[in-house]
C-alpha positions in Angstrom: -13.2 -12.7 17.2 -11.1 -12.1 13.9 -8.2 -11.6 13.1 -6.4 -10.5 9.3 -2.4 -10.4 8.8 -1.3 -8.3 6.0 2.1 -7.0 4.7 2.8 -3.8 3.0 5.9 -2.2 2.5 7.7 0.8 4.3 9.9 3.6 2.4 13.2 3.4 4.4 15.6 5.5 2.4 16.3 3.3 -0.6 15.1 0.4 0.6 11.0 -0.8 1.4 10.9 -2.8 4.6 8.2 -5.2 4.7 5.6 -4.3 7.4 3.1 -6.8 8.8 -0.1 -5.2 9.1 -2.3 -7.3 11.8 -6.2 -6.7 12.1 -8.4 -7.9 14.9 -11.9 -7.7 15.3 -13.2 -8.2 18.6 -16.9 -7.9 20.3 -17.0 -5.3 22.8 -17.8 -1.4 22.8 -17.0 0.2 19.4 -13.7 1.6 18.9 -10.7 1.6 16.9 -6.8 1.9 17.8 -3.3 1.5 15.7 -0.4 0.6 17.6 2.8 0.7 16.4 2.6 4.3 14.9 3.6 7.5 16.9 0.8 9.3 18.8 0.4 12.0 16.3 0.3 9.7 13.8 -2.1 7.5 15.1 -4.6 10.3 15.6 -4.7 11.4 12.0 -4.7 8.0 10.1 -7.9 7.0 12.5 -9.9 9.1 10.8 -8.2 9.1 7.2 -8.7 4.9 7.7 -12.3 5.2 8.2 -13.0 8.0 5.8 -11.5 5.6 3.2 -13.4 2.6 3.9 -16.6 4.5 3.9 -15.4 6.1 0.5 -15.2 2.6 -1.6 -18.7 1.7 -0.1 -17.4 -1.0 3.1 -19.7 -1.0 6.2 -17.2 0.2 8.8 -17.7 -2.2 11.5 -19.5 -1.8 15.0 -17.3 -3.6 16.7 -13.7 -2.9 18.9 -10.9 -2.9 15.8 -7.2 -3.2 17.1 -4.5 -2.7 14.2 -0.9 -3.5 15.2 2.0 -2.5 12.4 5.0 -4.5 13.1 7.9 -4.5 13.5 7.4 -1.7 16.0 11.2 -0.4 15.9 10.9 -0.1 12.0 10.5 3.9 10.8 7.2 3.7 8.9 5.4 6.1 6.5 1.9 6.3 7.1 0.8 6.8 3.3 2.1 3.3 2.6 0.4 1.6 5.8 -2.9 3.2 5.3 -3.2 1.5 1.8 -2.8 -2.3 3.7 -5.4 -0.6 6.3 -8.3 0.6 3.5 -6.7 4.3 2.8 -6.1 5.6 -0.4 
């Protein structure tokens, strides 16, 4: 098991919100789920995330990836957390 802790930043208005931006890699069937994002928002970024990664050349892994964007009662933008996730 693995686990990364990034931050990135959230537009808010004016201001930019740190977000953490928390990565675990686990053994187990392969999947991949954000929390901490709307439903509709979660859907899309999946599959921009993993398009991205494949893009710059990293070996998406085969393993069960859980991504939690915190805090969870912060509004986020999604274009600034997929850069901390491996979007462009």
């Amino acid at each position: 098991m693995s686990l990364a802790i990034l931050y990135s930043r959230s537009l808010s208005g004016m201001d930019a919100p740190l977000v953490t931006v928390e990565v675990h890699l686990s053994n187990g069937l392969p999947s991949f789920t954000i929390v901490g994002l709307p439903e509709a928002e979660v859907k899309e970024s999946k599959d921009r995330v993993r398009a991205a990664l494949l893009t710059a050349r990293f070996e998406f892994p085969a393993r069960r990836i859980t991504v939690n964007l915190a805090p969870a009662d912060l509004p986020k933008v999604l274009n600034v957390k997929l850069i901390a996730t491996g979007s462009q």
